[in-house]
N, C-alpha and C positions, 0 to 999 in steps of 0.2 A: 700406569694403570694396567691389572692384571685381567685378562679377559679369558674365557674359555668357550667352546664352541661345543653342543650337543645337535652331533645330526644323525640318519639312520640309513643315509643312501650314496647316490652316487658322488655327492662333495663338491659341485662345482661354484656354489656357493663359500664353502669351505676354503676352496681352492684362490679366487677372487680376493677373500678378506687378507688368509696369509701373506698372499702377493702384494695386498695395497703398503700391510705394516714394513715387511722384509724391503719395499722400496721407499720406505721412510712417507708415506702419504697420511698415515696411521700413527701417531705417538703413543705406542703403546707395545704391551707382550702378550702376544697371545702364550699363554701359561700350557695349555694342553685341548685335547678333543677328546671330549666321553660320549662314545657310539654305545646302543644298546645289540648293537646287530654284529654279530662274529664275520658274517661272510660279506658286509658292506664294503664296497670298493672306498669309500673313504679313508678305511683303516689304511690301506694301500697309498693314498695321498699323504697322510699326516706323515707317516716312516717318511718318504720321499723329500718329504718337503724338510723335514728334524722336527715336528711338532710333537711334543710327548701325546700317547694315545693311552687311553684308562677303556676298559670293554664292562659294561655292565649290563648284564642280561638278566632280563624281568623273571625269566621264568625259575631264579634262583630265589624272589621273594614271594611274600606270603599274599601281600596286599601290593594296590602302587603305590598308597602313603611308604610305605615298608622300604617300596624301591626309593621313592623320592628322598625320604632321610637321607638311604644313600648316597645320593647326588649330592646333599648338602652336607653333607659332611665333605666328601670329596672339596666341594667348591671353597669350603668357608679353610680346610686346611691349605688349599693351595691360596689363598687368599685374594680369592677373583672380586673384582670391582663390577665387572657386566661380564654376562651370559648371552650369548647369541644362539638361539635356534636357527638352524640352517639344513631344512630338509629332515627336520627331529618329528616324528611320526607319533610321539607321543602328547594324553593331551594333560601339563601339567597339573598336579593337585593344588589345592589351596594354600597347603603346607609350604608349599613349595615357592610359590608365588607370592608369599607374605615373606618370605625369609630372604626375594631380593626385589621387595618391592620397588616398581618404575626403575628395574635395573638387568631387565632381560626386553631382548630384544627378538622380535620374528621377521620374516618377509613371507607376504602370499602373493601368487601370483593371478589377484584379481585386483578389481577396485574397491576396497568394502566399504559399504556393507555389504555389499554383491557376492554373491558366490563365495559364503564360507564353506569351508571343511575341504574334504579331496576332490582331484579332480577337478577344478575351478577353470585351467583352460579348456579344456576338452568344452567342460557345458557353458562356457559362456562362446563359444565355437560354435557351439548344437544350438546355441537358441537363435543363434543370428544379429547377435549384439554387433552395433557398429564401433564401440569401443571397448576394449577393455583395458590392461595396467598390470602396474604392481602396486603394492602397498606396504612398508614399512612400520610398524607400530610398535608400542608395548604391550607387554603382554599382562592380562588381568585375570582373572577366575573363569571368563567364559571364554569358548573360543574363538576367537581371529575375530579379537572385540577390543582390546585394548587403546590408548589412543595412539594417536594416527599421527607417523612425524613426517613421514614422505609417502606422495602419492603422483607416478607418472602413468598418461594413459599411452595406449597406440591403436591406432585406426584399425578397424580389420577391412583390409579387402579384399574383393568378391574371386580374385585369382590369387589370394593368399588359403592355400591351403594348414590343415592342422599342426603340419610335422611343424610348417613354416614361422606360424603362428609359435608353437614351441621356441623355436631359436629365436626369436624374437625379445618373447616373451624372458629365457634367461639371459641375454646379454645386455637388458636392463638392470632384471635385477643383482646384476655382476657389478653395474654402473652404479645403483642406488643404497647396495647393502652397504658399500665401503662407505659412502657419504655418509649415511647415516651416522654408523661405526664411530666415525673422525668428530660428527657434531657433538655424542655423545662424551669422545674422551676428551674434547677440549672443552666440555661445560658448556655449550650453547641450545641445550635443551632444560625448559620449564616448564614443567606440568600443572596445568591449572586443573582438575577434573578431568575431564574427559577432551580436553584443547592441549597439544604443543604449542611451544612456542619457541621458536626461534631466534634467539637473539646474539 
């Protein structure tokens, strides 16, 4: 199974998945990583790591349908089976979304329906939530809406500050994105509507 990876930052999501495949936990190739961002230290992991890297900057198209073609063209030439957003700042089109339907993959790092969009640790930090997570899903038309395949939470406590809360926070979803990944390419994921299931 051919998989490729769209992120816009620092990679350490990016970084987790490559690791899980390269030590065989992952049946699968990760094919390439297409960054929208030139100066993303991801670009810098992918080279490191051997993962081919494709740089595609919005501000070369007319529209995001325009860019999203793009991508799909990219994706469907290299002949990807699943799409992993990993820190990808962008919020996919329709187009885009119908051309690999229930076959992209996100992680946030809240519980959702909680705290969609940016910034999700910080304010569920600021509101004094006694839990929050991550959440693995797919991805659908709306944002950090799709369903839901993995969800772990962690306590927050009262002498866990924010940075703290942060590392936390990603060395979960270090833990969860590769699971997910692996349920994915051995077929144990079944989408009923808006239900995974696991089997």
């Amino acid at each position: 199974m051919n998989l490729a990876i769209l992120a816009s930052g620092r990679g350490s999501n990016f970084t987790a998945l490559v690791k899980a495949v390269q030590k065989g936990r992952i049946k699968a190739r990760i094919k390439l990583l297409i960054c929208d961002k030139s100066k993303a230290f991801v670009r810098k992991r992918a080279r490191k790591l051997g993962i081919k890297e494709c740089l595609v900057e919005p501000k070369y198209f007319k529209s995001r349908l325009d860019f999203d073609k793009k991508l799909v063209k990219i994706l469907r030439s290299e002949k990807i089976d699943l799409v992993i957003l990993a820190g990808y700042m962008r919020i996919l089109t329709p187009y885009f979304v119908k051309s690999f339907k229930n076959k992209i993959l996100n992680i946030h790092p809240a519980i959702l329906p909680d705290f969609k969009g940016a910034n999700s640790i910080k304010r569920a930090f600021d509101c004094g939530c006694k839990l929050t997570g991550v959440t693995v899903h797919f991805v659908d038309e709306k944002v950090d809406h799709g369903p839901i395949i993995l969800q772990e939470s962690i306590a927050l406590k009262k002498e866990v500050g924010l940075v703290k809360l942060e590392q936390r926070i990603h060395k979960l979803e270090h833990k969860l994105y590769p699971l997910a990944v692996k349920l994915f390419v051995d077929k144990r994921l079944k989408v009923k509507k808006r239900k995974v299931e696991i089997i």
